[in-house]
N, C-alpha and C positions, 0 to 999 in steps of 0.2 A: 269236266275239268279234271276229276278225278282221274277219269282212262287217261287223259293226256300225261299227268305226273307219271303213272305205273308206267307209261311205256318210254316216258323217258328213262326214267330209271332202269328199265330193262335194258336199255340202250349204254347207260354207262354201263353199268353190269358186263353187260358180254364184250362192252369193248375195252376193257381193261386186258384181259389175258392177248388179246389183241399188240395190244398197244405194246408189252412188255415181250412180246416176240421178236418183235424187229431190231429189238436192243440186243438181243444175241443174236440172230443172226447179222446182223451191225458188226457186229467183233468177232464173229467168226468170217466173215466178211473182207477185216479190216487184216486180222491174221493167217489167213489161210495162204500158201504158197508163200510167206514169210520168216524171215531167219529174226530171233531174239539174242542178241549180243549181251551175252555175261561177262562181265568185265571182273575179272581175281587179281587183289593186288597185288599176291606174292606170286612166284613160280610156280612149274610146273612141279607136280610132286609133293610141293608142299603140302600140312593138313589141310589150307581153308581151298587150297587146288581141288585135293579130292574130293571135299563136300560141296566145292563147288560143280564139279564135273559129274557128280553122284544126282545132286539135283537135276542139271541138266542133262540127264539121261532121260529124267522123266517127268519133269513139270509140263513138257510141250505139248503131251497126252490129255493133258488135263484145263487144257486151254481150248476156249473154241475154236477154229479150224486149223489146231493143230500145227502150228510153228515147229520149224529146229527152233534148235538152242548151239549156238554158237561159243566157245569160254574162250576168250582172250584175255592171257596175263601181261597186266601192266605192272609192273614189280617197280620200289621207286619211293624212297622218304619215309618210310613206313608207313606204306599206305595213304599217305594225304596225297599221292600224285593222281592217284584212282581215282580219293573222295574228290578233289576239284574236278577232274575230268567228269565227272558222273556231275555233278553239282552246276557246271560252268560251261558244258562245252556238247554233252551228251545228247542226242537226240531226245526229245521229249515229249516222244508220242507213242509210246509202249513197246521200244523196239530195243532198247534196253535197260538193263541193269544192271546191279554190282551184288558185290563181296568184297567188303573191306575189313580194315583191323577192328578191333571192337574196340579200341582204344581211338578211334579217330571222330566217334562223334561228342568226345567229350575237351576235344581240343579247343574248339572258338571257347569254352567255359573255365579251362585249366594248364592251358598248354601255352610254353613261353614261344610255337614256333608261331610264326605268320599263316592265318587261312584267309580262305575264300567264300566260307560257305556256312548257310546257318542249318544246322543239326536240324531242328525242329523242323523246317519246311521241306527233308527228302520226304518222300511216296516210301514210308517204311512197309517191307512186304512182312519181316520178322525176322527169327532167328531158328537153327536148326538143332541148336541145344542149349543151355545152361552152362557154363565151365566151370569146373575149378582147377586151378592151376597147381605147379610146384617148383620149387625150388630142387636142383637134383646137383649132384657131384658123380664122377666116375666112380666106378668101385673100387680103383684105387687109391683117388685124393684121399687125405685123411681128415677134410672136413666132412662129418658125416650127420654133426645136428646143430642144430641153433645158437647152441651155447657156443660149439666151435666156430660157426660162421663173427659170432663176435668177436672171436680171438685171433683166427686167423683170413685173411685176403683167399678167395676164391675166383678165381681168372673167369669169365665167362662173355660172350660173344654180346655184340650192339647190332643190330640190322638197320640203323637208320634213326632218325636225330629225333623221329617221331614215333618211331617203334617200340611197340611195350614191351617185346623183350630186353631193351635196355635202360629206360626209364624207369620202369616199374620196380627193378632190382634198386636203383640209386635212391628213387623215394624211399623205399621200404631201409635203405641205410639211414635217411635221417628221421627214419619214423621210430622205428626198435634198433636200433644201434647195430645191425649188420657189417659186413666187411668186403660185398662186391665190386672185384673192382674189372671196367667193362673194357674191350678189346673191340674196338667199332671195327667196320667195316664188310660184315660179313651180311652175304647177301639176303641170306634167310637161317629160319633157324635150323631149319632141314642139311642144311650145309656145315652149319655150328655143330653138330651134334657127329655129322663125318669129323672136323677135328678133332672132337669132343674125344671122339673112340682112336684117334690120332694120337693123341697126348700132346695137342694145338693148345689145347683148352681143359678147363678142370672140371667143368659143368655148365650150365643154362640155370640163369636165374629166375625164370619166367617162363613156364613152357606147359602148355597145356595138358592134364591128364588124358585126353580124349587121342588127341597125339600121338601121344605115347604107343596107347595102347597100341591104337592102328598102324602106325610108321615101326614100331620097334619091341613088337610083344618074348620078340628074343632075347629081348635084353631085360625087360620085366621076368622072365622065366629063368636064362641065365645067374638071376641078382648082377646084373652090371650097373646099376646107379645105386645109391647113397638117395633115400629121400631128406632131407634138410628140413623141408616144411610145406604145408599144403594151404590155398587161400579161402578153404570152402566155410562158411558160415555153423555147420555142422559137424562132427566126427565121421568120416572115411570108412565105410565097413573095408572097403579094396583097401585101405592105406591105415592097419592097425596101428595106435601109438605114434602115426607122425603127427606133427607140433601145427597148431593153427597158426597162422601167421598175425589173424586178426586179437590174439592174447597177449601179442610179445608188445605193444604200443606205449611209448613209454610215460605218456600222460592219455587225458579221459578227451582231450583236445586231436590229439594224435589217434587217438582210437576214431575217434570219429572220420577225421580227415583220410585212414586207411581204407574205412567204410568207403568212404567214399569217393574212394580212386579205383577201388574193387567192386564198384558200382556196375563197371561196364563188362564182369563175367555174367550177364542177363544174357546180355550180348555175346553167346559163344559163338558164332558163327553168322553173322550180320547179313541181312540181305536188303539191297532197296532198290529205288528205282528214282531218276532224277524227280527233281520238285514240278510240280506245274502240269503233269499229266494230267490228261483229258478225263474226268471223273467215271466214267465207264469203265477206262480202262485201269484206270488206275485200281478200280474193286473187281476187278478182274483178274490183276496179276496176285491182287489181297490173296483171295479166294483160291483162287491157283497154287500158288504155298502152303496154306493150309488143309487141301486136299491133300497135293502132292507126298506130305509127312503125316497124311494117315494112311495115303493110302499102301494096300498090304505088299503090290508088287516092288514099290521104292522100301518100305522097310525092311522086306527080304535081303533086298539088294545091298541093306545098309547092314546088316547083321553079317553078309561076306565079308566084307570090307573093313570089318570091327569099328566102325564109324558109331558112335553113340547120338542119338536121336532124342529131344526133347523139346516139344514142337513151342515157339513164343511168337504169340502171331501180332503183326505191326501194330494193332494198339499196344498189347501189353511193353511194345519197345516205345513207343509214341507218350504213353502214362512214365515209365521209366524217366527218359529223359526230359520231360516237363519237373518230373519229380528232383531231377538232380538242379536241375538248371535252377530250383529253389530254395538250393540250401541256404542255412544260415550264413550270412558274408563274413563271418570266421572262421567257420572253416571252410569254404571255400577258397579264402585266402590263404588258411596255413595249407591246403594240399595245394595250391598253387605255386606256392614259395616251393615245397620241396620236389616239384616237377617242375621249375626253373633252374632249380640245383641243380638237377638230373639232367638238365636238358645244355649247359655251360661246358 
């Protein structure tokens, strides 16, 4: 009786590593001699373009049998034309993904527009940095700090009715008493910042430090912007002496509700993949993201490009948003109200 246990047991034993074989080559199986469709909301050129195109240079290496990667920019409402498309419409068998606003999975929670889609149930892969953002003016305007920004109207660009570089500016007017006032229409912020240097426009109320650097380090070098205010949690060693934005709130209600609309800089650079994939693949493309940004030949890559790197892998964006979706229903309500204002 006793031989017969041991040798079953040997029997599981060695057919374990067995059994977990076929599962990769299953998926590399599944993607080998196929294309992965990255979907970028904004344009070409744009920052989340390049980090999206950055990635797909070389996530497909690190996949089993080796996919292209495909970037198709669906530009379009500030990125909620992407999140539905990815959410509602997208293929749902590991053939693609996105790149959307980091501001759009917090919309079904705080956003006065119409969605389609619940946040919580995409296949989050993660994000490919942390942001903190800024408020800038030309080096001409003569709004040049905070205190100015309350005194005088700063003209600055809207990309779309769900875009955080327009919303985010109008909240932050009825949070700390600011003076942006928005010029819709422009297609990205990449484009705002040509008029910007035009004298179209006085500055970007909302615009990422990571951005900057990579799209316009001559203009960092130069001094052609005015920084106004930075949204990071901590002091700036890059950005001496500029103003936190999360100080200026004019009650302990408002402080909070700032929190928590700057919630989604976790999300510097969002990646997912629709809901409902096939659970293999699904920790498949997990896993694949978080190689891809350790590994040395993509951060080489990304240090060309001046692209800042700061790996948040789909849980820690998965915990994020569980965590936001909990706040208290007061302030959940007062940043609602003031990205309803924002949004009129």
């Amino acid at each position: 009786m006793r031989k017969v246990l041991v040798v079953a047991l040997l029997a599981v034993l060695f057919a374990a590593p067995a059994s977990a074989q076929p599962s990769t080559d299953s998926i590399a199986k599944f993607y080998q001699g196929k294309q992965i469709f990255l979907i970028c909301y904004s344009d070409a050129g744009s920052a989340y373009d390049v980090y999206a195109r950055l990635l797909a240079r070389h996530m497909g290496r690190l996949i089993p049998g080796n996919p292209n990667f495909v970037v198709q920019n669906m530009p379009g409402a500030g990125g909620l034309k992407a999140t539905d498309y990815l959410y509602n419409i997208a293929a749902k068998d590991g053939t693609v993904i996105g790149s959307i606003s980091r501001g759009n999975p917090f919309e079904p929670l705080l956003g006065g527009v119409k969605t389609n889609f619940d946040a919580l149930k995409f296949t989050w892969l993660g994000s490919m940095n942390r942001e903190v953002s800024l408020a800038v003016s030309w080096h001409t305007v003569p709004v040049k700090t905070i205190d100015d920004l309350r005194k005088r109207e700063l003209i600055i660009p809207g990309t779309g009715a769900g875009a955080d570089s327009q919303i985010i500016p109008l909240a932050i007017n009825n949070l700390t008493g600011t003076k942006f006032k928005i010029i819709a229409g422009y297609a990205s912020t990449g484009r705002a910042a040509l008029a910007m240097e035009q004298g179209e426009l006085e500055g970007i109320g909302y615009w990422s430090w990571s951005a900057i650097k990579s799209g316009h380090s001559d203009w960092i070098e130069g001094k052609k912007l005015n920084y106004i205010f930075h949204t990071g949690t901590e002091d700036q060693p890059e950005l001496p002496g500029v103003a936190k934005i999360r100080d200026q709130a004019q009650s302990e209600t408002d402080r909070k509700a700032l929190e928590l609309l700057l919630a989604r800089e976790v999300l510097g650079r969002p990646f997912m993949a629709p809901p409902d994939l096939p659970p293999q693949r699904a920790q498949t493309l997990k896993a694949a993201f978080i190689d891809t940004l350790k590994d040395e030949t993509f951060l080489a890559d990304a240090v060309k490009i001046r692209a800042d790197i700061e790996l948040v892998t789909g849980d820690e964006v998965e915990a994020l948003l569980k965590e936001v979706y909990a706040y208290p229903p007061e302030v959940i309500a007062r940043t609602r109200d003031v990205l309803n204002r924002a949004q009129q």
